[in-house]
mmCIF file of the N, C-alpha and C atoms, coordinates in Angstrom:
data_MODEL
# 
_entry.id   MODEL 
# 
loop_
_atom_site.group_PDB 
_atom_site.id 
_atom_site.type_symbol 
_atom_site.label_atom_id 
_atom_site.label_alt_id 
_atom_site.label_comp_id 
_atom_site.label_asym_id 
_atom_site.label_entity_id 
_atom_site.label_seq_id 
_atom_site.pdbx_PDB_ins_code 
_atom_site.Cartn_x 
_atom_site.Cartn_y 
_atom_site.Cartn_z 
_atom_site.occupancy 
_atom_site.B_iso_or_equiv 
_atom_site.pdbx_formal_charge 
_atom_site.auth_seq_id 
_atom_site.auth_comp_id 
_atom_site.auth_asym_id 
_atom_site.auth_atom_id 
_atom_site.pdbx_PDB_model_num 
ATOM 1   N N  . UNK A 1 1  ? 5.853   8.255   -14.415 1.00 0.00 ? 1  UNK A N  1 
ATOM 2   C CA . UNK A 1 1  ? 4.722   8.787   -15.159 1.00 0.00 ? 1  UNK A CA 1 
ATOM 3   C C  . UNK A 1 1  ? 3.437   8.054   -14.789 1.00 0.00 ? 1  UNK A C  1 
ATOM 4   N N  . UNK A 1 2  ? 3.755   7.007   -14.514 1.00 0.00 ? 2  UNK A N  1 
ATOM 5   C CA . UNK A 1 2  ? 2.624   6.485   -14.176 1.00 0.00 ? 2  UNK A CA 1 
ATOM 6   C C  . UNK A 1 2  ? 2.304   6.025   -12.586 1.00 0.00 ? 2  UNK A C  1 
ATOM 7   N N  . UNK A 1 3  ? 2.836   6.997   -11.910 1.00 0.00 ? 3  UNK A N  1 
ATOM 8   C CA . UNK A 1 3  ? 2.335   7.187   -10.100 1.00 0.00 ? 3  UNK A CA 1 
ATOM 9   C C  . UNK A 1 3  ? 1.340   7.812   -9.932  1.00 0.00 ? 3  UNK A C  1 
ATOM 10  N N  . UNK A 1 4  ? 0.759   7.309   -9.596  1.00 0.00 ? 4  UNK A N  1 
ATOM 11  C CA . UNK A 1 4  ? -0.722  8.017   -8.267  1.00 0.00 ? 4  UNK A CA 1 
ATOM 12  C C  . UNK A 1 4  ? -0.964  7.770   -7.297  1.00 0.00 ? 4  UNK A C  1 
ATOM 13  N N  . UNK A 1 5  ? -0.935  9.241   -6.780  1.00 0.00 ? 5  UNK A N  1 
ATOM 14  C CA . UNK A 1 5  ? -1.031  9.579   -5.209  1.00 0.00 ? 5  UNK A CA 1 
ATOM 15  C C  . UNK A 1 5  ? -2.058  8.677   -4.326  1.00 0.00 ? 5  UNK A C  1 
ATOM 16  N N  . UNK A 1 6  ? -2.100  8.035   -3.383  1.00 0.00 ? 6  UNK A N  1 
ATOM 17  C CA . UNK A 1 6  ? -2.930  7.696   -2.456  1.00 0.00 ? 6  UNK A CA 1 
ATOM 18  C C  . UNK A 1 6  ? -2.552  8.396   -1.013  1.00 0.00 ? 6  UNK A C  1 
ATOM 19  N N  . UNK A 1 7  ? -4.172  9.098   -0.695  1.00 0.00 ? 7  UNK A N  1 
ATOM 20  C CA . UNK A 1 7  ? -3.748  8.955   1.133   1.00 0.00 ? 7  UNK A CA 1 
ATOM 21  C C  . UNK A 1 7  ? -4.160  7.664   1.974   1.00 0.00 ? 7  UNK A C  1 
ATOM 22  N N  . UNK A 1 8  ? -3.295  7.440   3.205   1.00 0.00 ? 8  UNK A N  1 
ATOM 23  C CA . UNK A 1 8  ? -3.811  6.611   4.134   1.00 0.00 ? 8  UNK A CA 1 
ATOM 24  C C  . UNK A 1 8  ? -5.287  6.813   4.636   1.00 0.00 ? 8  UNK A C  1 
ATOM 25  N N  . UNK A 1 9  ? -6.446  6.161   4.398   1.00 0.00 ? 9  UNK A N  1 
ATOM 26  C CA . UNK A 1 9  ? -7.640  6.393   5.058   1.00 0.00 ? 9  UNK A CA 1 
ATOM 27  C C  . UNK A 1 9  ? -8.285  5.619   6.314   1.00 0.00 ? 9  UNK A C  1 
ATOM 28  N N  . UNK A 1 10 ? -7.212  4.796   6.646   1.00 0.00 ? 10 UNK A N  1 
ATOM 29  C CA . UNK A 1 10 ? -7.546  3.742   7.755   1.00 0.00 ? 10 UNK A CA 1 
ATOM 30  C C  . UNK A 1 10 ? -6.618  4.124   9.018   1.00 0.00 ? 10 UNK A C  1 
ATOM 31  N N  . UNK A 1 11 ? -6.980  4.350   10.377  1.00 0.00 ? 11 UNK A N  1 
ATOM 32  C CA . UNK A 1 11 ? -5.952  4.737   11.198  1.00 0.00 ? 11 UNK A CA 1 
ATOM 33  C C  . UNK A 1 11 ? -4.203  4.478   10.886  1.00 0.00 ? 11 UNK A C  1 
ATOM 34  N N  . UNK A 1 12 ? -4.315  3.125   11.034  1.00 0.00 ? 12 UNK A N  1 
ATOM 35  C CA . UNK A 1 12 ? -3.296  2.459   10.709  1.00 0.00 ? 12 UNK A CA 1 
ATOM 36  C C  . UNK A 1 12 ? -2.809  1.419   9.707   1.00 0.00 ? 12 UNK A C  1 
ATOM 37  N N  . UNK A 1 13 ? -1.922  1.391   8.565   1.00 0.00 ? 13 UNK A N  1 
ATOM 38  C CA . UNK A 1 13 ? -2.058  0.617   7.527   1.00 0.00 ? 13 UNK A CA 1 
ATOM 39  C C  . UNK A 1 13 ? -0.959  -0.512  7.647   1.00 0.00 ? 13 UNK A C  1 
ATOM 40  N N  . UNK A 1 14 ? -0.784  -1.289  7.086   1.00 0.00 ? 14 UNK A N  1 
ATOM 41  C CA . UNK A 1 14 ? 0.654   -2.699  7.426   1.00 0.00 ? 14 UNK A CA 1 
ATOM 42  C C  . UNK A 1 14 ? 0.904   -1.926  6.113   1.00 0.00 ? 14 UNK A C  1 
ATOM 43  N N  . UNK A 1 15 ? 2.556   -1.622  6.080   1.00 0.00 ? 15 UNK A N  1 
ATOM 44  C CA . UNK A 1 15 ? 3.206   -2.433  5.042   1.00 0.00 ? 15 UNK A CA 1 
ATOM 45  C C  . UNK A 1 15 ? 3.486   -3.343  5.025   1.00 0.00 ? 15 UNK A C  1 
ATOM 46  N N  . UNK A 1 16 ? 3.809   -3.955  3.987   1.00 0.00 ? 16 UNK A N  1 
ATOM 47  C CA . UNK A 1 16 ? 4.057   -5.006  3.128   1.00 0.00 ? 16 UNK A CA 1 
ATOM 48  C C  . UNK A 1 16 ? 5.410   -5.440  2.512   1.00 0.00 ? 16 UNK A C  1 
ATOM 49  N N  . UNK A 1 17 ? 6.239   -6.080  2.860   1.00 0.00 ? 17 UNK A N  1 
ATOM 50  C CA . UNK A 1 17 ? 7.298   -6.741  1.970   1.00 0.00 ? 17 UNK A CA 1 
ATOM 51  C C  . UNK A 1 17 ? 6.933   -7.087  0.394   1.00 0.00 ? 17 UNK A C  1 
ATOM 52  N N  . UNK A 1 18 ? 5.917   -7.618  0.386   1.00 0.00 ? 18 UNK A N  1 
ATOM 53  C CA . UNK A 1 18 ? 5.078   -8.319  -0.879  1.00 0.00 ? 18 UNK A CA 1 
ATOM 54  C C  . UNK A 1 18 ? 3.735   -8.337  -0.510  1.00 0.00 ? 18 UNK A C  1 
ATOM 55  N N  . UNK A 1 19 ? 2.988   -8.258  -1.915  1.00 0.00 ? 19 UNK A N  1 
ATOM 56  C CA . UNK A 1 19 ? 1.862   -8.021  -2.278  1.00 0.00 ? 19 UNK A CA 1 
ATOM 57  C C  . UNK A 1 19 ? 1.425   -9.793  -1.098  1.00 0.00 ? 19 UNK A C  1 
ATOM 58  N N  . UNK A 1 20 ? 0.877   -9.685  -0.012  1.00 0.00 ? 20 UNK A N  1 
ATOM 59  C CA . UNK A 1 20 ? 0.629   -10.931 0.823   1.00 0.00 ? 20 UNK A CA 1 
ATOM 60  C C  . UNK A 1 20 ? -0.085  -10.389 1.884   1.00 0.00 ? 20 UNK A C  1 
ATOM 61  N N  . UNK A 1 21 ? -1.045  -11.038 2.476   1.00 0.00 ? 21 UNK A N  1 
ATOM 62  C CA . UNK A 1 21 ? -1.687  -10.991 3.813   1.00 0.00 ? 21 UNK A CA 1 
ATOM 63  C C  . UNK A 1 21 ? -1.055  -11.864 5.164   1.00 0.00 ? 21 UNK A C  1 
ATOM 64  N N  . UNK A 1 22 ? -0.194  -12.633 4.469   1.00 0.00 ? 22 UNK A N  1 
ATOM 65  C CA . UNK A 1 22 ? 0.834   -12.966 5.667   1.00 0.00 ? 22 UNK A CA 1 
ATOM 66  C C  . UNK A 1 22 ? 1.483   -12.460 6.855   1.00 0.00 ? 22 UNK A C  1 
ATOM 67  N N  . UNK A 1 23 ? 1.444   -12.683 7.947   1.00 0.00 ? 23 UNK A N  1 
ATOM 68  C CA . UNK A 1 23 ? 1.616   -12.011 9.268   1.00 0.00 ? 23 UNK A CA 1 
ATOM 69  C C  . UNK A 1 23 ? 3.204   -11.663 8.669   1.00 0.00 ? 23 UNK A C  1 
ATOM 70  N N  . UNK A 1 24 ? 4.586   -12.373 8.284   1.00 0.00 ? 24 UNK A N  1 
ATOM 71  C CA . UNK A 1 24 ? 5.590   -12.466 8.271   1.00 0.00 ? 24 UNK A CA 1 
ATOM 72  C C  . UNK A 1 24 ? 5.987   -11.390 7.107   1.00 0.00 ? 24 UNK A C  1 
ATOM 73  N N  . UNK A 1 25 ? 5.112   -10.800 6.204   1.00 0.00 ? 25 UNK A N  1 
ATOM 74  C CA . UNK A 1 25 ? 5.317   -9.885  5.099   1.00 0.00 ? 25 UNK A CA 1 
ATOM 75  C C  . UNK A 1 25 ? 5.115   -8.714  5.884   1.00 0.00 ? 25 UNK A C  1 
ATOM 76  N N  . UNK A 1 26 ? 4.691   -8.442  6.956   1.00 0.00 ? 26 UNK A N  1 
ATOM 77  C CA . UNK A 1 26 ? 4.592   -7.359  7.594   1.00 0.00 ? 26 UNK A CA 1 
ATOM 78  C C  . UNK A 1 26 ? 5.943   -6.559  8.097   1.00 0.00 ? 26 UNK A C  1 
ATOM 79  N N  . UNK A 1 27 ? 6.231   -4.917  7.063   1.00 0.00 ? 27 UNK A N  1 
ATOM 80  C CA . UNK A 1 27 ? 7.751   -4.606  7.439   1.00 0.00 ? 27 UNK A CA 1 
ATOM 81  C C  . UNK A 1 27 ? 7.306   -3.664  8.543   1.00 0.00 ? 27 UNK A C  1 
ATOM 82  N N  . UNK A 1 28 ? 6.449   -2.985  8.358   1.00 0.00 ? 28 UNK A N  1 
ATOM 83  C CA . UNK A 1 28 ? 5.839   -1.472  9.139   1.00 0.00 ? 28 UNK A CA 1 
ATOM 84  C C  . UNK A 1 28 ? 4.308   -1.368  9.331   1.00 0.00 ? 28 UNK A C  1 
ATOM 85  N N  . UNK A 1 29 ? 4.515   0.261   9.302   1.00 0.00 ? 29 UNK A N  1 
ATOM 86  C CA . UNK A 1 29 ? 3.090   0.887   9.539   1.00 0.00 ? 29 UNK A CA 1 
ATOM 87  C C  . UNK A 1 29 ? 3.028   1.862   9.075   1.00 0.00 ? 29 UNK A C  1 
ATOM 88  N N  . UNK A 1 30 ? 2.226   2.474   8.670   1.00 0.00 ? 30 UNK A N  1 
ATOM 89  C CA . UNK A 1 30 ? 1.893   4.215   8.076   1.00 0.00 ? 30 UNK A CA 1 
ATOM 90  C C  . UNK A 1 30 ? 0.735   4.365   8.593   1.00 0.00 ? 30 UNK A C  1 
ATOM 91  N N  . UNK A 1 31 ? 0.447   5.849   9.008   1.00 0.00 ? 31 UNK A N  1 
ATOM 92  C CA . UNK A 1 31 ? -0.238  6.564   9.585   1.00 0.00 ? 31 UNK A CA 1 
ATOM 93  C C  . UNK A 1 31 ? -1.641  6.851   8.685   1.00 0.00 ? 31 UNK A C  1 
ATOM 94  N N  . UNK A 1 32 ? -2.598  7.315   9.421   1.00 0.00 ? 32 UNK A N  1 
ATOM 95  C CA . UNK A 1 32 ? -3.662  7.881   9.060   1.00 0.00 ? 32 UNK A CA 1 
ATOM 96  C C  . UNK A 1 32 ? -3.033  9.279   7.954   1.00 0.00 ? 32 UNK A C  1 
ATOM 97  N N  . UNK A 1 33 ? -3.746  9.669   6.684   1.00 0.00 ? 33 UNK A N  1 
ATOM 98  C CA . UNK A 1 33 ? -3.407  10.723  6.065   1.00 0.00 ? 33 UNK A CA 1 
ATOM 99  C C  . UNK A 1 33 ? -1.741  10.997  5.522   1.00 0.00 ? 33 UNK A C  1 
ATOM 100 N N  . UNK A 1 34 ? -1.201  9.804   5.542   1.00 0.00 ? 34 UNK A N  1 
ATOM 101 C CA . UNK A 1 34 ? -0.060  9.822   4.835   1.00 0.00 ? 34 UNK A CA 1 
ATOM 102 C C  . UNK A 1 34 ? 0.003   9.716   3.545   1.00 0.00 ? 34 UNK A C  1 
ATOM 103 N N  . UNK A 1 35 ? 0.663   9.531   2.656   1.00 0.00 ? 35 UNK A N  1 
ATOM 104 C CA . UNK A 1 35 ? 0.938   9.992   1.135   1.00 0.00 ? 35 UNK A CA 1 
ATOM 105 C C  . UNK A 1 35 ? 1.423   8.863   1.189   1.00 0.00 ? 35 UNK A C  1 
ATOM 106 N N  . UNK A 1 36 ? 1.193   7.832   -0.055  1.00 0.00 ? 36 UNK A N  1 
ATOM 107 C CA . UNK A 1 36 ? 2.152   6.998   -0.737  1.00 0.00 ? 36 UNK A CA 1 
ATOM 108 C C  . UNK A 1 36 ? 2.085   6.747   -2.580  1.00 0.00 ? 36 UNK A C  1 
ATOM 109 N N  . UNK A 1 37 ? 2.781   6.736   -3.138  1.00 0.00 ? 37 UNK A N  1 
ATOM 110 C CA . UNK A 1 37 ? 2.522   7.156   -4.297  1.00 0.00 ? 37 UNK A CA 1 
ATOM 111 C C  . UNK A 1 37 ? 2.833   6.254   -5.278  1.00 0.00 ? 37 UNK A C  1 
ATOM 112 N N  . UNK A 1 38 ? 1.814   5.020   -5.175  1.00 0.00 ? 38 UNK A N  1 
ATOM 113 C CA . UNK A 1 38 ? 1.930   3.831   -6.532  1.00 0.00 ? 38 UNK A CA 1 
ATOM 114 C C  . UNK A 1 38 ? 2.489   3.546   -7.589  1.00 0.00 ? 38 UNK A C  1 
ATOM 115 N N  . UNK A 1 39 ? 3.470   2.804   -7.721  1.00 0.00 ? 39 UNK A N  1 
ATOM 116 C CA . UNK A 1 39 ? 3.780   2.752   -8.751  1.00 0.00 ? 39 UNK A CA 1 
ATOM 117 C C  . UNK A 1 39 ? 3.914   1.230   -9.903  1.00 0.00 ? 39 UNK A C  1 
ATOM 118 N N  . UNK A 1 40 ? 3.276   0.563   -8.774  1.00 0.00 ? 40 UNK A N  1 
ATOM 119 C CA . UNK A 1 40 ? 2.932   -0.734  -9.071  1.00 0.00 ? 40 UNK A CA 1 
ATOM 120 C C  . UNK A 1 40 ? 1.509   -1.618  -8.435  1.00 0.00 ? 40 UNK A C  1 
ATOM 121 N N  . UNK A 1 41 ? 1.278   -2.564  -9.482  1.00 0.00 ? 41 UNK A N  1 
ATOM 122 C CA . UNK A 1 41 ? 0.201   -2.845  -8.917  1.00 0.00 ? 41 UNK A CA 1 
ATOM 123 C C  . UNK A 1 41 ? -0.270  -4.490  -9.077  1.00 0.00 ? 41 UNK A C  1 
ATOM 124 N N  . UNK A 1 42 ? -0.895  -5.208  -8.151  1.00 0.00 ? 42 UNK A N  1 
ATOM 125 C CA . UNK A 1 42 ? -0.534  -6.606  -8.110  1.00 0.00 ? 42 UNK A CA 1 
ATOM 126 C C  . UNK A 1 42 ? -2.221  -6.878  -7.566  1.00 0.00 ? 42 UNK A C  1 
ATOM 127 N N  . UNK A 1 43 ? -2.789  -8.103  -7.983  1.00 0.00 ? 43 UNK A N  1 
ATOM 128 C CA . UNK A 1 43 ? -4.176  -8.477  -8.213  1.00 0.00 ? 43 UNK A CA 1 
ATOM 129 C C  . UNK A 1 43 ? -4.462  -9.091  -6.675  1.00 0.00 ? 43 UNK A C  1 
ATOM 130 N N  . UNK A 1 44 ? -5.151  -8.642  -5.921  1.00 0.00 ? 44 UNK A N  1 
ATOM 131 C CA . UNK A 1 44 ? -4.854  -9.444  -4.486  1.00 0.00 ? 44 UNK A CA 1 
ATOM 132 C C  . UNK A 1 44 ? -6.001  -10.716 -4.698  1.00 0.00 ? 44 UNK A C  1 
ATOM 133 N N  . UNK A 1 45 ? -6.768  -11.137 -5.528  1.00 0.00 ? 45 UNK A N  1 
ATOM 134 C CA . UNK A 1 45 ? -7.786  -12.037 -5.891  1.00 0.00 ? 45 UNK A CA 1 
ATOM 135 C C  . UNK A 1 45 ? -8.997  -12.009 -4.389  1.00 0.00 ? 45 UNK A C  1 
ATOM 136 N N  . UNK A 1 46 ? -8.649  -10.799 -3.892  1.00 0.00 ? 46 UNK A N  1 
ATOM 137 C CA . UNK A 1 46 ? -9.780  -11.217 -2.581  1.00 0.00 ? 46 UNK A CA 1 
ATOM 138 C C  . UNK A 1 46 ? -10.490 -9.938  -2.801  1.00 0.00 ? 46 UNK A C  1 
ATOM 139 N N  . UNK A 1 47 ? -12.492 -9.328  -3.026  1.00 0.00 ? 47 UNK A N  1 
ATOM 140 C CA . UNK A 1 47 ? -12.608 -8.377  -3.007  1.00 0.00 ? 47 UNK A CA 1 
ATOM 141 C C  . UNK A 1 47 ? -12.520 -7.377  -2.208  1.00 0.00 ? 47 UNK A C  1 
ATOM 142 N N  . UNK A 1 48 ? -11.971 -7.701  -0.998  1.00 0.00 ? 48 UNK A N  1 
ATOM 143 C CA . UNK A 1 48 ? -12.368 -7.018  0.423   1.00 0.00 ? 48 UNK A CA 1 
ATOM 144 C C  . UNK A 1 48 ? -11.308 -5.839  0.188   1.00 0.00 ? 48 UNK A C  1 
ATOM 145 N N  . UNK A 1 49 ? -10.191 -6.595  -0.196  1.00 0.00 ? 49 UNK A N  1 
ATOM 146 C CA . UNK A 1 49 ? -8.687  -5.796  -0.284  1.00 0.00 ? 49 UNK A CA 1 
ATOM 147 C C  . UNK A 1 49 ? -8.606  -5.067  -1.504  1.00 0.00 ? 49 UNK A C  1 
ATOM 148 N N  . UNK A 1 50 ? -9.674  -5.283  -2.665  1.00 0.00 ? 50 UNK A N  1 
ATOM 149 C CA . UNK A 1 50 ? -8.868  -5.075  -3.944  1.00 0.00 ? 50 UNK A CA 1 
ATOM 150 C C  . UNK A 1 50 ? -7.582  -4.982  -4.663  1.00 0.00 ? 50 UNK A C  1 
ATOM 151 N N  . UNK A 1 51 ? -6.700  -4.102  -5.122  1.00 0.00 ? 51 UNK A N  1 
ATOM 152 C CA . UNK A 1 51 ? -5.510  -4.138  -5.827  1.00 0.00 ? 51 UNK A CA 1 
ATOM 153 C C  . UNK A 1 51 ? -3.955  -3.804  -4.415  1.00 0.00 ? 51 UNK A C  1 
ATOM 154 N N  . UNK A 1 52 ? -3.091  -4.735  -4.553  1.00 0.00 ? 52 UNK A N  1 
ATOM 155 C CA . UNK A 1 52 ? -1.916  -4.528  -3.613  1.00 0.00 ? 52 UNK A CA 1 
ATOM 156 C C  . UNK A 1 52 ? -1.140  -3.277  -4.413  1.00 0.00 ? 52 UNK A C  1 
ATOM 157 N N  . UNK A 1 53 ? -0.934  -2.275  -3.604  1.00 0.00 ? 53 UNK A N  1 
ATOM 158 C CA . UNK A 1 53 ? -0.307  -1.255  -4.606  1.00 0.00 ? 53 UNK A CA 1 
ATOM 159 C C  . UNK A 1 53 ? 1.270   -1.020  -4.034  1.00 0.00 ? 53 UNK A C  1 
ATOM 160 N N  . UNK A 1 54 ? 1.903   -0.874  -4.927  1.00 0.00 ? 54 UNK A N  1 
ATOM 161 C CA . UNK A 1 54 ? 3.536   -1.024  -4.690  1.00 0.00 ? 54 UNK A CA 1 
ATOM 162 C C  . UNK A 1 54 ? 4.298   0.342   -4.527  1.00 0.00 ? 54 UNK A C  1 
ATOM 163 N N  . UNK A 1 55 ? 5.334   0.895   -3.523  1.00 0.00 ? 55 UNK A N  1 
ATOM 164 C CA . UNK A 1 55 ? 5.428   1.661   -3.016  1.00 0.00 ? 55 UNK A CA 1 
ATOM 165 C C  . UNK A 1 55 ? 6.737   1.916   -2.983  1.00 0.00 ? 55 UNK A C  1 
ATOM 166 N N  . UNK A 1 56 ? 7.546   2.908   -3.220  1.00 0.00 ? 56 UNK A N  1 
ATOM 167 C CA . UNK A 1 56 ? 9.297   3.363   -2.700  1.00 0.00 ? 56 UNK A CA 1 
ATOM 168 C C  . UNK A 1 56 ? 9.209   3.516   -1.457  1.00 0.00 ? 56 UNK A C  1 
ATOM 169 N N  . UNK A 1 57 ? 9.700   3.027   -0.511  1.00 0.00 ? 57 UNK A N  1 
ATOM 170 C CA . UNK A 1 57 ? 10.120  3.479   0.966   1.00 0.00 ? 57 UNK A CA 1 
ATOM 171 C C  . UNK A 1 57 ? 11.381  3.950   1.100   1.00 0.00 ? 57 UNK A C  1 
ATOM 172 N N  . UNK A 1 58 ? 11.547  4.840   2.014   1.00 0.00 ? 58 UNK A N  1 
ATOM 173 C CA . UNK A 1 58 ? 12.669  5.545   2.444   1.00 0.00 ? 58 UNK A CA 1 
ATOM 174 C C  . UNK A 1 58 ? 13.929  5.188   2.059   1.00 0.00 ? 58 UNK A C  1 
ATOM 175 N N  . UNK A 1 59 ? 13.620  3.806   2.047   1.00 0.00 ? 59 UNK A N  1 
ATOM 176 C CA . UNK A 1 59 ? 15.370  3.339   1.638   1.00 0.00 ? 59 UNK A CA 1 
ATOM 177 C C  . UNK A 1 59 ? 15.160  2.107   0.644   1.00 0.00 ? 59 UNK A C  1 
ATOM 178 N N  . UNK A 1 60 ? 14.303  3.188   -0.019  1.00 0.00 ? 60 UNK A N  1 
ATOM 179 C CA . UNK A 1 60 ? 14.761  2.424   -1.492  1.00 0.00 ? 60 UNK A CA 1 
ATOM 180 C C  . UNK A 1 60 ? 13.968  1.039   -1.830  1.00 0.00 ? 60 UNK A C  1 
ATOM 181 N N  . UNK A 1 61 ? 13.407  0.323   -1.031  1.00 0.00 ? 61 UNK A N  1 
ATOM 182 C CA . UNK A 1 61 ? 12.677  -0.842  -1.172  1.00 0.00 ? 61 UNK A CA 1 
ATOM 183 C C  . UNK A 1 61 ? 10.911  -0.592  -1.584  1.00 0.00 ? 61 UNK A C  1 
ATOM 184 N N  . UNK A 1 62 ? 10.562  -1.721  -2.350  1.00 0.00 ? 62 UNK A N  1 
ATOM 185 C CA . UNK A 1 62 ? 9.279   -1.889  -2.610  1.00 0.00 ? 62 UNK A CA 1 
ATOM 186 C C  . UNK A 1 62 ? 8.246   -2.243  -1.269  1.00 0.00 ? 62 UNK A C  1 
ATOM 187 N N  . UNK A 1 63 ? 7.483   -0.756  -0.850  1.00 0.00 ? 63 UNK A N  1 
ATOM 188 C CA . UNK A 1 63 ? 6.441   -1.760  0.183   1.00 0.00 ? 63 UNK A CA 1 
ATOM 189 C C  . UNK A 1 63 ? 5.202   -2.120  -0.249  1.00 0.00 ? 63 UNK A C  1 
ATOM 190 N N  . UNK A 1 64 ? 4.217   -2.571  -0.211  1.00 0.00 ? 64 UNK A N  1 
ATOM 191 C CA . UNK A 1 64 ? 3.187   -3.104  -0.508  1.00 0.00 ? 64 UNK A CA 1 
ATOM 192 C C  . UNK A 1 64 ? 1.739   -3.006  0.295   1.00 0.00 ? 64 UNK A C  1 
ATOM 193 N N  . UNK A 1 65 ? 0.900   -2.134  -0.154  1.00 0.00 ? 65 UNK A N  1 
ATOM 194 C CA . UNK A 1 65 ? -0.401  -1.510  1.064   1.00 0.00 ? 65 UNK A CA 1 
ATOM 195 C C  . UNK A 1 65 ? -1.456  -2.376  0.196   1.00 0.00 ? 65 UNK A C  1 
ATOM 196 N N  . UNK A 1 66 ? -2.513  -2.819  0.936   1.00 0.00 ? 66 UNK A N  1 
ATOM 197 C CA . UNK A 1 66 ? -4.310  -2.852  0.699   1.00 0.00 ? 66 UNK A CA 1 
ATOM 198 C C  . UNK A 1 66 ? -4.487  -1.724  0.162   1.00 0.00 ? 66 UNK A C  1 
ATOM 199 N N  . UNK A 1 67 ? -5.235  -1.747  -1.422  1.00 0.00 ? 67 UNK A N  1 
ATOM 200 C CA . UNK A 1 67 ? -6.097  -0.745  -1.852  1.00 0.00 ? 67 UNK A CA 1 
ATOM 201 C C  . UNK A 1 67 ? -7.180  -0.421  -0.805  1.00 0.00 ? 67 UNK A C  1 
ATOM 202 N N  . UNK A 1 68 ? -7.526  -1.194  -0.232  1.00 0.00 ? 68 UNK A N  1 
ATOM 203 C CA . UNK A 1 68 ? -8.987  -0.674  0.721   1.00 0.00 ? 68 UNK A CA 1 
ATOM 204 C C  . UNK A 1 68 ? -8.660  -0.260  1.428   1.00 0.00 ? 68 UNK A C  1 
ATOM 205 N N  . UNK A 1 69 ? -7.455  0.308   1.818   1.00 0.00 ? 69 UNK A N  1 
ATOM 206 C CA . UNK A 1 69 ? -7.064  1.202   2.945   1.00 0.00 ? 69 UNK A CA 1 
ATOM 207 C C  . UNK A 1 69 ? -6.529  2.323   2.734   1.00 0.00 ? 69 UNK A C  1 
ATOM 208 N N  . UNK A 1 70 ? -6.736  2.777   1.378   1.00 0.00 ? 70 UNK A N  1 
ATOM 209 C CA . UNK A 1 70 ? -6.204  3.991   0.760   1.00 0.00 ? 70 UNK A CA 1 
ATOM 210 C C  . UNK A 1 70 ? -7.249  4.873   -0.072  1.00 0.00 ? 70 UNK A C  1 
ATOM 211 N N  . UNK A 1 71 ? -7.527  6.320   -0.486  1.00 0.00 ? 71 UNK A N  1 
ATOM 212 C CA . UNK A 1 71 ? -7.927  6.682   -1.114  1.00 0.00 ? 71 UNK A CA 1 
ATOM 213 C C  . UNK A 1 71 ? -7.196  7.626   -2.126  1.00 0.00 ? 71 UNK A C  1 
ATOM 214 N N  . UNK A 1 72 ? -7.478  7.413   -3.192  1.00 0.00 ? 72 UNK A N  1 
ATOM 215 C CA . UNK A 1 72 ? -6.890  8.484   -4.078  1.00 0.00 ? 72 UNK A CA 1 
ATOM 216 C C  . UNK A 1 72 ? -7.139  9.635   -4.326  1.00 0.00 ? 72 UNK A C  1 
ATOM 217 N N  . UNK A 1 73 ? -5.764  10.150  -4.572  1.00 0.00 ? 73 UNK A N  1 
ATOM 218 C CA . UNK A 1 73 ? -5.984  11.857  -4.202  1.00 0.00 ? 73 UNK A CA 1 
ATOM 219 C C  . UNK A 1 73 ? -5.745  12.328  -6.192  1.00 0.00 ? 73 UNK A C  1 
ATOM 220 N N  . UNK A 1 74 ? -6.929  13.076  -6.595  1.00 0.00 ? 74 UNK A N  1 
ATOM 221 C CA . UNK A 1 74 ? -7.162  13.740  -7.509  1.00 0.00 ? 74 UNK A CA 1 
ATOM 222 C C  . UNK A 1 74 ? -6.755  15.393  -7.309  1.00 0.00 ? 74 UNK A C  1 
# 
């Protein structure tokens, strides 16, 4: 109930293992104009990035994107 849609707005986005800017939290990638659909949300304390938003992936695990690399779809 409480998911909202984001598209990818940056060519290419990192997922995330955890809400982290760490090279080693890096699981993947998602595309320009992809769908991911929030369902969690974690304070990244840096403004550039704003909010780490938390994600179901394919198999079941939490991934973790930059708000500043997403826009929300209304």
């Amino acid at each position: 109930a409480n998911e909202i849609e984001f598209v990818v707005d940056a060519l290419g986005a990192n997922v995330r293992s955890r809400p982290s800017q760490d090279d080693d939290a890096v699981i993947g990638v998602i595309q320009k104009d992809e769908i991911v659909c929030a369902y969690q949300y974690a304070y990244s304390g840096d403004t550039s990035i704003g909010r780490w938003l938390g994600f179901i992936l394919d198999n079941g695990d939490t991934g973790w994107i930059a708000e500043n690399l997403l826009e929300p779809l209304y």
